[in-house]
Every structure is written in structure tokens, then in C-alpha cells.
N, C-alpha and C positions, 0 to 999 in steps of 0.2 A: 236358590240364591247361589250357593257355591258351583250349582253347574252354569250356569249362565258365565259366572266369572271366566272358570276353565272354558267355556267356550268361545269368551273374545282373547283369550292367549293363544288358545289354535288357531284359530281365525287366521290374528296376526302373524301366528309363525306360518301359518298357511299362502295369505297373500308375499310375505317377505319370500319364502324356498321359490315359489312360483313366478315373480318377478324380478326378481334382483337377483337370477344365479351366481352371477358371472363378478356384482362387483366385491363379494363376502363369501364367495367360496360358499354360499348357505350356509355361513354362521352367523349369528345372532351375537349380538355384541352389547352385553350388559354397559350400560356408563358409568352408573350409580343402582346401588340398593341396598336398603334399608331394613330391617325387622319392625313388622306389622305391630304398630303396639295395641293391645286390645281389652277392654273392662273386662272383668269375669264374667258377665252374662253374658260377651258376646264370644269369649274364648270356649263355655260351655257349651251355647247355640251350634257355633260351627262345628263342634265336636259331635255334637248330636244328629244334626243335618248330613255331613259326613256319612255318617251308619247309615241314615234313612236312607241317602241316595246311593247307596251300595260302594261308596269309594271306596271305604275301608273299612279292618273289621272293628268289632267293639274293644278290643285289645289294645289296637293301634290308637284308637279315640281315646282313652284315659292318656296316653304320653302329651296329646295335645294340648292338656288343659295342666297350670299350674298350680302348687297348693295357694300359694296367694292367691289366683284367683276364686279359689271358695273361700277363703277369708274375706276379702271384697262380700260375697254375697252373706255371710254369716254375723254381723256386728256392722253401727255405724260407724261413718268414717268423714274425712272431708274430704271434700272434692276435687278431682284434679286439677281447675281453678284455682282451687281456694289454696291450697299448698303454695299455686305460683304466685296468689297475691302478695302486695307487699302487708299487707295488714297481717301475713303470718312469718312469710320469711325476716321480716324485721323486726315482727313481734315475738320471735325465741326469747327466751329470759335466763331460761335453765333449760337443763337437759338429764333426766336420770336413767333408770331403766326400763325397759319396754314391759313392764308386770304384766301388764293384762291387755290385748290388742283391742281395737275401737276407737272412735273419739267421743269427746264430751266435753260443754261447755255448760256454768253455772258459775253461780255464787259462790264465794270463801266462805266453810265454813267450820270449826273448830272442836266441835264438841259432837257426840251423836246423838246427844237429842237437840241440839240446834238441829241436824240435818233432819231427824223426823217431823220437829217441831214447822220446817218451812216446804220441805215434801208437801204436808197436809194441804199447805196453803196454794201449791199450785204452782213452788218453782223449783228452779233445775238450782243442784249445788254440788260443789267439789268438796268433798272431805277433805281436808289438811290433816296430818296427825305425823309427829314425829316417828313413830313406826305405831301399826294398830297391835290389838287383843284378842281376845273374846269377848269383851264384853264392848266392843266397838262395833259387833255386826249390825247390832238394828241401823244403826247411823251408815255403814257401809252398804247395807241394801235401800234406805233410801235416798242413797245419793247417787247422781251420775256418774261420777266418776271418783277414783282415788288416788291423794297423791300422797307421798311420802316421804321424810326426809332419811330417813332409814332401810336396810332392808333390802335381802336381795331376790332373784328371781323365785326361791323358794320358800320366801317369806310369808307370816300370816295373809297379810295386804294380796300379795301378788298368787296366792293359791286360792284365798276365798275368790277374789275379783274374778278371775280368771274360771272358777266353778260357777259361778252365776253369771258372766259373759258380758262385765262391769268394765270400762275403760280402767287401766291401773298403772300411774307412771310410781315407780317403787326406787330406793335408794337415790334420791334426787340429791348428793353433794353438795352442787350448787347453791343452794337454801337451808337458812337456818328458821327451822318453826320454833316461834314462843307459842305455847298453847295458854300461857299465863296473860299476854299481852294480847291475845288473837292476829299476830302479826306474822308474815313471810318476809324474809329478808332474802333479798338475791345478795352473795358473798361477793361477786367480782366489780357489780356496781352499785350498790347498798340500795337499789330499789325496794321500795316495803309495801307489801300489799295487806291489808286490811280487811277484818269480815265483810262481808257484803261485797270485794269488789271483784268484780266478772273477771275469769279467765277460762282457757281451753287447753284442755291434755290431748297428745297423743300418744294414746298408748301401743304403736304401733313402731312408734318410733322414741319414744321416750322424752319428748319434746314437752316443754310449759311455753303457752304462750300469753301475751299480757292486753290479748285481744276477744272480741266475741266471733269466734267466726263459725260460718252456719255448716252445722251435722248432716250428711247426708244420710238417710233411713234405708235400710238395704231392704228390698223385695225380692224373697224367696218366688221362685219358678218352678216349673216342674222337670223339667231338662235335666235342673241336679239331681233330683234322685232318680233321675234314669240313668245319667253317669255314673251316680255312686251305685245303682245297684249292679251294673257291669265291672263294678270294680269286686263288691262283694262274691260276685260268682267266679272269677278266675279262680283256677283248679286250686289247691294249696296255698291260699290265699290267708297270710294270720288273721282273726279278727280282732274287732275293738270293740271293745267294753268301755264304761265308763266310770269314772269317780263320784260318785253320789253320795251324799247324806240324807237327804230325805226324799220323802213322796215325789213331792214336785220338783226335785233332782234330776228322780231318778222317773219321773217321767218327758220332765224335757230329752233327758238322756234317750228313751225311747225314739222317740218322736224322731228323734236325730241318726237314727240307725242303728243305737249302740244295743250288742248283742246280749246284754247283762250287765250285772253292776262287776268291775275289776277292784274296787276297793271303795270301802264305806270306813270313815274315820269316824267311830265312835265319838270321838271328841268334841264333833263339832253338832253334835246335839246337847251340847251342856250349856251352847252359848247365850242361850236364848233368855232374857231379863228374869223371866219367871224359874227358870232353872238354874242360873249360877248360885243365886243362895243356895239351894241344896247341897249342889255339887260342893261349895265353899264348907259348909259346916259338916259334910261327911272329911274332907279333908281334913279337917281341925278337932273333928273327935270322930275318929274312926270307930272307936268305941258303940255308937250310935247307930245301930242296925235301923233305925224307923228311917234315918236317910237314908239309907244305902236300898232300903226296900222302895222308897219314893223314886228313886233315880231308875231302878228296873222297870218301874212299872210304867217311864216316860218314853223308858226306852224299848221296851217289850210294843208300844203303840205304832215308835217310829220303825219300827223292823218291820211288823207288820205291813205296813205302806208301799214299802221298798219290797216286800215279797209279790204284794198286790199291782206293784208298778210293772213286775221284772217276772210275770208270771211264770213260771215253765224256764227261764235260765234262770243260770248261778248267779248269783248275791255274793260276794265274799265281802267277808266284815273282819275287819282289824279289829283287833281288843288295843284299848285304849294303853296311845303311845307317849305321848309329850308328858315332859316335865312336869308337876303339879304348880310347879308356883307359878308356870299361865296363865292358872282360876284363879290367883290369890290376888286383892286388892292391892295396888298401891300405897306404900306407906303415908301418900299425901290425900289417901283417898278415905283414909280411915277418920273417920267420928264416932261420938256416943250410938249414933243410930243403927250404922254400918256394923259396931261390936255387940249392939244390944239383938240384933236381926243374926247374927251368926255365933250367937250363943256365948258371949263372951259376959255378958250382962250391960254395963255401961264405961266397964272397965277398958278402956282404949290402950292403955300401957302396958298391961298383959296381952291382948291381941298383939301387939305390933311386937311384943317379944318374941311371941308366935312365928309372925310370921316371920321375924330375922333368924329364930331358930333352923325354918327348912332354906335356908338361904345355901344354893348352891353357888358353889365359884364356874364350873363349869357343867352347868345344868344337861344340855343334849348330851354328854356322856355320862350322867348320873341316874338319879333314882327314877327309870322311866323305861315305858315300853315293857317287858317280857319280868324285869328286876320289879318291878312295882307290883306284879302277878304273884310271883316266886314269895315277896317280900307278906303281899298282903294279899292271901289269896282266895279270902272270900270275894273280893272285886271281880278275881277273874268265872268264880261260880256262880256270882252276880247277874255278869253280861252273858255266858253260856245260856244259863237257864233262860233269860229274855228273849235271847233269840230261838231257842228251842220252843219257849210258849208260845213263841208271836206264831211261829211257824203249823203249830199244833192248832191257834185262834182257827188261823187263813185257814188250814184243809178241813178242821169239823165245821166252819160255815159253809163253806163251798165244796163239798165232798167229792161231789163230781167232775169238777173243772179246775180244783185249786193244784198247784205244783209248784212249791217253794222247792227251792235248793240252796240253804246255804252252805259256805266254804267259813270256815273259821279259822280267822291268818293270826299266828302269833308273833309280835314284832320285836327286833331288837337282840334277837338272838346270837351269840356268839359261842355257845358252846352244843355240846349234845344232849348234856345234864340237863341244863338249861331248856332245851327244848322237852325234853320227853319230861322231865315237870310238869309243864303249860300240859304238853299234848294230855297227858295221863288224866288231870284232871278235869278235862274238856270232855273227853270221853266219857268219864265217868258220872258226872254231871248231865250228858247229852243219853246217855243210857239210861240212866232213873228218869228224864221226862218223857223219853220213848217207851216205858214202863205203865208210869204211873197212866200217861193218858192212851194208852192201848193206841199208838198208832204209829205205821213205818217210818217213822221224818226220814227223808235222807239230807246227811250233812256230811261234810270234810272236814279234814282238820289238813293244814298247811303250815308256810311260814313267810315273811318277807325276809329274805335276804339281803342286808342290809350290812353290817359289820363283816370286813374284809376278814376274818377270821371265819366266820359264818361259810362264805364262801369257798374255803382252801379244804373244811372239811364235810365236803355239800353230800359224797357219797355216803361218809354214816349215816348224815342225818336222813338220806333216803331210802336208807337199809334197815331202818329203827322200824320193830315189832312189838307188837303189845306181846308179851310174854304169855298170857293168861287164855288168847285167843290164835295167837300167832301172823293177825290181821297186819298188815301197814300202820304205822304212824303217821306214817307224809305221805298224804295224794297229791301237793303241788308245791312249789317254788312259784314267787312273786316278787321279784325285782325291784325292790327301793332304791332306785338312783342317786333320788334326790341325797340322802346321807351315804348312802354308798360314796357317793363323789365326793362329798364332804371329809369323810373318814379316811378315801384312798389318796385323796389328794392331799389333802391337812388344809383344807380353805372351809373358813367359816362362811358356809351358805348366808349367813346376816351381815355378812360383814364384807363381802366382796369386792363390794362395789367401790374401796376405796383404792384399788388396785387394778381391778380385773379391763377397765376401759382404756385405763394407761399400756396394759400386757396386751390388749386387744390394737392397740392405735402404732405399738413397737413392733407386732410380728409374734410377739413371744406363745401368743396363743390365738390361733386361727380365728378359734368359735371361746364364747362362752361356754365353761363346761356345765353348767349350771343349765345351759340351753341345750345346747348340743352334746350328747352322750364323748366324753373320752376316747376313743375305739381302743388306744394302748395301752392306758393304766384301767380305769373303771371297764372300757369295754374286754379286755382280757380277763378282770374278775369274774365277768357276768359269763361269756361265753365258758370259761373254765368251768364253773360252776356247774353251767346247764352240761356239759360233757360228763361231770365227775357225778351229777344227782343220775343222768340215763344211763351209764354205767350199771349202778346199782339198781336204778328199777326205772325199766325202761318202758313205765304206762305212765311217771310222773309226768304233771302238768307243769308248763311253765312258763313263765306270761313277765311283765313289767309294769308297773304301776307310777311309778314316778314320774314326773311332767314330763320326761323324754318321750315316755310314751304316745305325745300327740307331737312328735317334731318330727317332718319328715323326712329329715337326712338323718335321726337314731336309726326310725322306723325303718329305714333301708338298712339299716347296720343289726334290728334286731330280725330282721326274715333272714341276713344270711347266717346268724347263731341257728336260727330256724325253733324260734319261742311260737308256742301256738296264740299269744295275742297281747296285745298293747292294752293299755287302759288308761284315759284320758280325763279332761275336765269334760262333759256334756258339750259346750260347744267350740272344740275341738274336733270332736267324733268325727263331723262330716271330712273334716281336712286328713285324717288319721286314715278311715276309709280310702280315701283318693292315693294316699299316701300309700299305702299297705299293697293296694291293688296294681300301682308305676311299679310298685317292689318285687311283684310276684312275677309280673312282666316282663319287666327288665334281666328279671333272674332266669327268666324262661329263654330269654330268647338268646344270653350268652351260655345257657349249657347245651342249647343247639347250633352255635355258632362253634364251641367248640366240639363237639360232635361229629360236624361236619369236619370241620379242620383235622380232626384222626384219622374219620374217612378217608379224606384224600388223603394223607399222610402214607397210609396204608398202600394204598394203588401207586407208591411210586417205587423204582428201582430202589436196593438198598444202599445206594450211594450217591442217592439224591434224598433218602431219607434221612441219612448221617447230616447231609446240610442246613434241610430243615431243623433239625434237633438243634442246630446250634447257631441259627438264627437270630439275631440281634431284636428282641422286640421292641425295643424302642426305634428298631428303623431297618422294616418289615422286607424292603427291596435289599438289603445291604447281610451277606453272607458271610459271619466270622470264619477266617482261615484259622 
């Protein structure tokens, strides 16, 4: 196909030079021309084709294809029609943020076991929920889509959504949700929509509409993983890893290229209906080892999974980060049942004292992450030993072929104390189960890098030796953006939304920083960082885990820190891929362009060198005197 093309443009330049010398001097004389607009299958095809027919190499083929166009191929969408219809251009209602890319159309629905309750039955429904929880996932995985009145890009809604590859319009202003009344109110024309009545999200662009309009189902090819594995193989190429919590995470994540798991939130094993009571009544009486040993043993099964998923690469697992009062009930949620199930007996007015008691004013800087370790630190010997058994289950089933690796990231850290606390006790804990069950596990211990202090003094902490052995403490740094940004900027990630499209619509900020990595404030934390940890030990690993991680204009910002890998939601990967591999490319081909440029520089007189030097680069023909 592509040669046939190129052969009727010779052709014509052929018959034009050969007949008409004389009245164009043999030039050809554009009128008009336009950029070819092209679906993602067909931008992959020709990229492909390309290589097959020798025009160009494999190198040159990934710059031709865009990351939107594998998003196209990764999630539903609607159609390029359908966009231009009027049934959608007229039927905007609202507008929030783009959480989770895809579209989706269903039913209003308010509650999450509404949304399981009509799944079952065989229809498509929108989640409504002024911002979600944990205890909202079952209803978020059987719904199409998510919308929210709350809530910004790095919000529960818009990271789970976007981990399981769920259409997610997150922080939507424009609407006000009663979940009391089951009603949406659009603010600017008091339009009210209803349970049961049909609308469509896109999450690609952040749009609500007050219409049904039809999904188109994307058809994976094989084209793309021929692209993406030419992207995987350029020389010095970062990889991607991916964000997983479970099994079937972290084997979509496979499936999708991803090289390993980059971060597994603990957390988001506890969401599950059968599991938050636990979780809830070890919270509320810590005292109570029979939970605390229930929750190992849920979680010792899920590690497993994720070891058997990700066989032979690294696993890194964050010890549990968030808040606690994200597992705790609402105050409107409590009854006799609710207090009698989480140990309080039928006492409802002691519970709810309870829970006003851990009531923090500003929870993401409180009792959470690394301090909730330090504070209560059987938790953290807890989750150690779960992953340490799970890991020990996997290699005496399978002796011969099993090869866990996990990395154990400790989150939230801001000092050195602080860290070599967590580490010390990891360790020590990870060496009595490599003991007691006679066998090598290998593991890591790390950190996420997250608090701008954390950052400034990245070389101690990669300098830190166990005194006893004289071993490392830190084999790697992992990049949390997401509160990175939050902390270096002072923008509350849930709360952005009520400024950030106004700063975005004035100039005052490019990109979302919540989307796109900072490069001046946050990305000079992160690159500093990685400079000041290879300083002191220059085998440390270092990687980023935050949703930057699958956006491909960071991804270009984290190859030239030159981090050995990104780590993503599962169906990002492929885009993070394509992404990583433009980056290596592109980096490739300006440290030969400037290469050449000294070259020559070199080979001229030295008083044609002296002009060169001082050269105007913004205006390459033009010689500053």
C-alpha cells in the first residue's frame, strides 16, 4: 500500500519534469496541503508497513505513531461521528475532569449496590457519587463508568477507574449530587437528572452528556505489539512497570507489556465488603491481634497472586499509606448493626465518639504512611511477614520455576530516623522468615520519595548501612508525584479542581500539574534527588510511580533525569511503552546531532570557530558581533 502511494507521486513528478520544463522551471507547486488525519489503527498499520517495505527503520516507525493513537486502540471511545453529532455537541450539560480516559453510557445510579444490584440484571450504569471510598469499589467495578462531583486527578475515583481501565469524569463543579434525593443538579441551568435516567461520559475529555450516544469497542491488532516491542528494545530504553493490587491486576498488567509490578498499594486490598470489617475493628481496637492476624492472612494470599502473576520480576509493595479514617464509616452510616459487627456492641454513641475522636483536620499530613509504622509497629511486621510467607508459599510449591522478587517501599518518609526505623524492622522481620523456613527469598527494602524534605536529603538516606552487617539500607528510590506535587506546590490534589481549569483557561499554568509532571518545581525535586541518592550509591534504583508515570510528555522529562523506569495504571502501559521508547529516540538522535555539530565545529579555522560559539540559537543563519 504505501509503495503503490509513493509510486503515483513519482509518476506525477516524473510526467510533470518531463513535460512541462520550460513553464515551472521543474518545480512543482503545492496549492494547498493539509495533515493526513488518521485512526490509531491506521497510524500503527502504516508504521508497520513502513519497516516491512524497507522505507524506514524501526526507530524512525515509533516517531510516526502518536500516544493518542494507542489510547484510541486501548479503551472505548465514541466515534468520530458521534462527537460531530448534534445529539452530543448540544447535549454537554457539564464538564469536569478527564479521571479515567474511555467512554461510557448507562443508567444514573447512586448507591453501589444499586449499581451491582442492576449489573446483575444485564444493564449498563453510571456511578454518581459526590466523591467515592473504599467501600464504594464493588459498585465502581460494576459500573461503566464514574462520575463525580468531587475530586481531583489523583483522587480515589480517578486512580481506581483508571487501574481497572473504567471511563472516570472526576471533580465535575458543575453538578451538585444529593445522594439523599438520588438527584444531579446541573448549577448553571438547574437541569435535574434522576436515577434511572440515561447519560454518557467522556472520560477523555471530561465531558457529561444528557444523551445515549453509541460506544465504540476498540479491537486490539497485532501491529501494536509489534510497535511496542520496537519500542521495548531501543538501547537504554526506561521500562514500565505497572500499578497493581491484585492477581488479575497484575496479570492484565502482563498481558499489556508491563515488566513488573512498580507499586502495589496495600490498601486497596482491604476494600473488598468481606474485608473492611476487619480492617475497621483492627482500627478501633488495635489491642486485638485475632484481626490484625485475619488481615495477614488475606493479604499473605493476595501477594502470592501478584508473585505468580509477575514471576521472575520485581513486585514492589508499599506498606500501607492513607489515612485511617478512609476505612472508617460515616457518621450517617452508623446503626446498631454497623456498631454491633465492629465490636462496639449496640452502643452507637460510643462508636461515633470513636470515630470523632481520630478525626483529623488535615488527615494526608497526619497519622499516615511511614508515622502509622513508627507509631504502631506491629502493622508494619504484619505486612513484612505476609509478603515474606506469601513469597516462601510461591518457591516451596514450585521449586523449580518459582522466582518472586519483592521490593518493600516504605512511604511518606521525611527524615533518616524515620526511615532506618521502617528499614531496620523490615529487615529483621524478613530475616527470621528466611530462617525459620530455610530458604534464600530475595527482597528489597526502599522508599517512595515523596515529602520535599525527603528529597533534599536523598543522599543520606542512600548512604544508610545496617551497622550490624554493614549491608545497604536503600537499594531504590520510587517517586510519588502524585503528593510530591501536592506538598511542593501547596495544591490539595482533591480539591483542585476548583481553580486549576480557571489557571489552565488564563495561561497561568500550561498543563495540569496533577497531569503533567512540573519540570521546575516538582521536577527539579525529583531530578535533584536522583543526582544527590547516585552520589552516594551509584547501583541505587530509581524509578516513579505516580500517575505521571504513564503521561508521555513527564515520561520524556523522566528519561532525561535518566530514572531506569516509570510505573503505571495497567492500561496505560502500552501508551508508557510507546512513550518511553519516542523518548529514547528522540534523545538518541539529538546527542548525535550534537555530536556532529562539534565535529564540524572542530574542522574549522579558529576564527570561524570563535563565530560559531557565539551564534544566536534562536536564529541559526544570524552571527552575534
Amino acid at each position: 500500500m504505501v509503495r503503490l502511494i509513493l509510486l503515483c507521486i513519482f509518476s506525477i513528478l516524473f510526467l510533470f519534469n518531463a513535460g512541462l520544463p520550460n513553464l515551472c522551471s521543474g518545480k512543482l507547486w503545492m496549492l494547498q496541503c493539509r495533515n493526513g488525519k488518521r485512526t490509531g489503527v491506521a497510524a500503527i498499520r502504516i508504521a508497520t508497513e513502513l519497516v516491512a517495505e524497507g522505507i524506514c527503520t524501526q526507530s524512525e516507525a515509533l516517531l510516526k505513531v502518536e500516544p493518542a493513537h494507542v489510547e484510541q486502540l486501548l479503551h472505548p471511545t465514541f466515534s468520530p461521528e458521534a462527537l460531530k453529532s448534534d445529539a452530543y455537541t448540544k447535549g454537554v450539560v457539564a464538564k469536569g475532569l478527564p479521571g479515567s480516559p474511555g467512554a461510557a453510557v448507562g443508567k444514573l445510579v447512586f448507591t453501589p449496590k444499586q449499581a451491582e444490584e442492576m449489573k446483575e440484571k444485564g444493564e449498563r450504569v453510571i456511578l454518581v457519587r459526590e466523591t467515592t471510598s473504599p467501600e464504594d469499589v464493588g459498585g465502581m467495578w460494576a459500573a461503566s463508568g464514574v462520575l463525580t462531583a468531587r475530586g481531583g486527578m489523583t483522587s480515589h475515583a480517578a486512580v481506581v477507574a483508571r487501574g481497572w481501565g473504567k471511563p472516570c469524569v472526576c471533580g465535575c463543579s458543575d453538578i451538585v449530587v444529593s445522594e439523599v434525593n438520588e438527584t444531579v443538579t446541573v448549577k448553571g441551568t438547574n437541569q435535574v437528572f434522576k436515577a434511572g435516567d440515561v447519560i454518557s461520559i467522556n472520560g477523555a475529555t471530561g465531558e457529561v452528556i444528557n444523551n445515549s450516544i453509541e460506544v465504540k469497542t476498540p479491537v486490539l491488532k497485532g501491529d501494536l505489539g509489534l510497535l511496542l516491542s520496537w519500542a521495548d528494545q531501543e538501547e537504554g530504553v526506561m521500562k514500565v512497570l505497572a500499578n497493581a493490587d491484585s492477581g488479575p491486576d497484575a496479570t492484565q498488567a502482563a498481558g499489556n507489556g508491563a515488566m513488573g509490578i512498580g507499586l502495589c498499594r496495600t490498601e486497596h486490598m482491604f476494600f473488598s465488603p468481606d474485608r473492611l470489617p476487619v480492617v475497621r475493628r483492627w482500627i478501633f481496637h488495635t489491642e486485638c491481634l485475632d484481626d490484625l492476624d485475619h488481615i495477614k492472612h488475606f493479604q499473605r494470599s493476595d501477594f502470592k497472586d501478584l508473585f505468580v502473576a509477575m514471576n521472575g520480576k520485581s513486585v514492589t509493595i508499599r506498606l500501607l499509606d492513607p489515612p485511617l479514617h478512609e476505612f472508617l464509616p460515616r457518621p450517617e452510616q452508623v446503626h446498631e448493626k454497623v456498631a454491633e459487627e465492629l465490636g462496639f456492641g449496640k452502643d452507637v454513641k460510643r462508636m461515633l465518639a470513636r470515630i470523632d475522636s481520630m478525626h483529623e483536620e488535615n488527615p494526608m499530613l497526619g497519622l499516615r504512611g511511614c508515622r502509622l509504622g513508627i507509631v504502631k509497629p506491629e502493622f508494619t511486621e504484619m505486612q513484612v511477614e505476609a509478603i515474606m510467607l506469601a513469597a516462601a508459599d510461591f518457591m516451596e510449591e514450585s521449586p523449580e520455576t518459582a522466582k518472586p522478587h519483592p521490593r518493600i517501599m516504605i512511604p511518606l518518609i521525611g527524615s533518616i530516623t524515620e526511615y532506618k526505623n521502617q528499614a531496620l524492622i523490615i529487615k529483621r522481620e524478613a530475616e527470621r522468615i528466611r530462617r525459620e523456613r530455610g530458604l534464600n527469598i530475595p527482597y528489597e527494602i526502599g522508599t517512595m520519595i515523596e515529602v520535599p524534605r525527603a528529597a533534599l536529603v536523598s543522599n543520606k538516606i542512600a548512604a544508610l548501612k545496617d551497622e550490624e552487617d554493614g549491608k545497604p539500607l536503600c537499594t531504590f528510590f520510587s517517586y510519588g508525584t502524585n503528593d510530591m506535587t501536592q506538598m511542593t506546590m501547596g495544591i490539595s490534589r482533591d480539591d483542585s479542581n476548583g481553580f486549576i481549569p480557571k489557571y489552565l483557561d488564563m495561561g497561568i499554568f500550561e498543563e495540569d500539574p496533577f497531569q503533567t509532571i512540573d519540570e521546575e518545581g516538582v521536577g527539579f525535586m525529583v531530578n535533584h534527588s536522583a543526582t544527590l541518592g547516585k552520589s552516594a550509591n551509584p547501583a541505587i534504583s530509581l524509578s516513579v510511580c505516580g500517575e505521571h508515570g504513564g503521561d508521555p510528555k513527564s515520561i520524556v522529562f523522566f528519561d532525561k533525569v535518566g530514572l531506569d523506569y516509570v510505573s503505571c495504571s495497567p492500561y496505560r502501559v502500552p501508551v508508557a511503552r510507546l512513550a518511553a521508547g519516542q523518548a529514547r529516540v528522540n534523545r538518541r538522535m539529538a546527542e548525535a546531532k550534537e555530536a556532529e555539530k562539534k565535529r564540524a565545529t572542530n574542522k574549522l579555522p579558529m576564527d570561524q570557530k570563535r563565530q560559531v560559539s557565539f551564534t544566536d540559537e534562536a536564529h541559526p543563519n544570524v552571527v552575534v558581533q
